[in-house]
N, C-alpha and C positions, 0 to 999 in steps of 0.2 A: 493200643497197639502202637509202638515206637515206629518210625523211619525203617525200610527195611526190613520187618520180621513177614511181611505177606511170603518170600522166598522158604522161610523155616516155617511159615504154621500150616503151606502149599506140602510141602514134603514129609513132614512131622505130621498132615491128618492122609497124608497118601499111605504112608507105612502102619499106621495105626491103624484105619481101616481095615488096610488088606490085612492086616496080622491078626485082629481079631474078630472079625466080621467075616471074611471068606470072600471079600467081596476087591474083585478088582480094577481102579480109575486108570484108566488112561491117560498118561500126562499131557501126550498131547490134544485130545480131550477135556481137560481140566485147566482151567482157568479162572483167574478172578477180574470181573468184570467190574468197571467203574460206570457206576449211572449218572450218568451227566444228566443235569437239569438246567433251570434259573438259578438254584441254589449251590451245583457245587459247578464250580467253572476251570476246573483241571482238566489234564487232557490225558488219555491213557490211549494204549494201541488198542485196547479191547474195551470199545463202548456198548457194544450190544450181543445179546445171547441169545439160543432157539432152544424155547423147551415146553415141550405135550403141544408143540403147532404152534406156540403164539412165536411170534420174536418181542421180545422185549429190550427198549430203544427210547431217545428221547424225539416225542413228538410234542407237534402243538395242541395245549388241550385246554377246553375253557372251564372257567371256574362256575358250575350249576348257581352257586348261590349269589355271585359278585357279576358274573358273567364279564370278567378281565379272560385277554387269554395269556400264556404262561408255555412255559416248555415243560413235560413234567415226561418223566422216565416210567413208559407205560406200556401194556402191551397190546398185541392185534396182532390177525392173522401172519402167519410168517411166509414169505416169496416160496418157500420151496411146500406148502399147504395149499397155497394158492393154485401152485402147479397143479397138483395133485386133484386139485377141484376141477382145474380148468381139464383137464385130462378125463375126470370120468365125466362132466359135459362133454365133449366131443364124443366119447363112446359110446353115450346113447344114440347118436346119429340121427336127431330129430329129424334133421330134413329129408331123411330118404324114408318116416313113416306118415305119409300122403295117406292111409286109409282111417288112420289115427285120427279123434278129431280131437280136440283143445280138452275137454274134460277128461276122454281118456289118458291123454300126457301130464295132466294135472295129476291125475291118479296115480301116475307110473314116478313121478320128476319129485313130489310135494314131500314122498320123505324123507327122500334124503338133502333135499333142500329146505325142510325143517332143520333135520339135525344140526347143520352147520348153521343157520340163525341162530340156534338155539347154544352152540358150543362155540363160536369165533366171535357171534355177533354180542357175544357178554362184553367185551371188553371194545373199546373203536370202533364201534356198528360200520362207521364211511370207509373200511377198507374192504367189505364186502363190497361195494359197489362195484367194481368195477367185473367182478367175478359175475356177478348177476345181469350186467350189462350183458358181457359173452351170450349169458341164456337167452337174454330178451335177441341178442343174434340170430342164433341157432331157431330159435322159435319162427323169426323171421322168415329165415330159409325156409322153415317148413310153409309155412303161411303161404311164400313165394309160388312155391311147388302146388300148390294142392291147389291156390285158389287162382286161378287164370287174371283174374283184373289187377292181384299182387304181382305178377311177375315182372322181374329189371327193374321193382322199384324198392331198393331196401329202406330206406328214407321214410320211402309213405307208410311203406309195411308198418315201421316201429313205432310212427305215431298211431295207425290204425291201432297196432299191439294194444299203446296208451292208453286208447280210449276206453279199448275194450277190458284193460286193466283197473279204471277208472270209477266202468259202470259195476261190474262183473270180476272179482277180484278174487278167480280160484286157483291161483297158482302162490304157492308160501312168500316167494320174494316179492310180488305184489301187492298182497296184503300187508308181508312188512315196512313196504315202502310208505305206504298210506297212512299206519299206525307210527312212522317214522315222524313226520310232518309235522 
């Protein structure tokens, strides 16, 4: 590809598509992303892209076999996934089910916080964290609520959580943490 043809092969596979596929891109939508790494060191206005949840972007990532670390152009959960996570945590409303105890929330929480181990955590597992932090929150709260020597103390709470994640490891992002290590 010479200098300058991304403009004609952007508009040249937009008409081609739509003409014989039935199928129609967006322009403003459609764009051609440059993956910045270590390796390529240009600069473009569109570094990064969202697509099936991941964003893919250059982050810091270490090399399994040399263990150097490296910028490499990768992907992990995307801010607007993450939302969407952090959203249906809050809408279960742990803290207001006080009759609930720890295993029955494990029961209710584990699969769909499988799934998402299982579909974000393929790629940057450490950008779950902070999303599972929120839950180990929320769990707090209920703890707070239900159990009278937790309450005003969310601090203690989350290390008790800890411990109890520690011994007894029935909630999915617990377990993953563990098998994380």
């Amino acid at each position: 590809m010479r200098h300058g043809e991304t403009g004609e092969i952007r508009s040249g596979t937009d008409t081609a598509t739509a003409g014989t596929l039935g199928i129609d891109s967006p322009s403003e939508k459609t764009k051609i992303v440059y993956c910045k790494d270590d390796n390529r060191k240009g600069d473009s206005p569109h570094t990064k892209f969202t697509f099936l949840g991941y964003e893919f972007r250059a982050r810091r990532v270490r090399n399994e076999r040399q263990g150097n670390v490296f910028v490499g152009f990768t992907p992990a959960v995307s801010p607007k996934a993450q939302k969407r996570i952090r959203y249906t945590i809050r809408s279960w409303r742990l803290g207001v089910r006080t009759p609930m105890t720890l295993d029955a929330i494990a029961k209710m929480v584990n699969p769909m916080v499988r799934g998402w181990i299982n579909y974000y955590g393929r790629y940057h597992r450490s950008a779950l964290g902070p999303i599972f932090h929120q839950l180990d929150v929320q769990l707090a709260k209920w703890a707070m609520r239900k159990y009278k020597r937790r309450h005003r103390r969310l601090l203690h709470t989350l290390r008790w959580l800890t411990q109890i994640a520690r011994t007894r490891a029935i909630l999915a992002h617990w377990e993953w943490r563990l098998n994380a290590v």
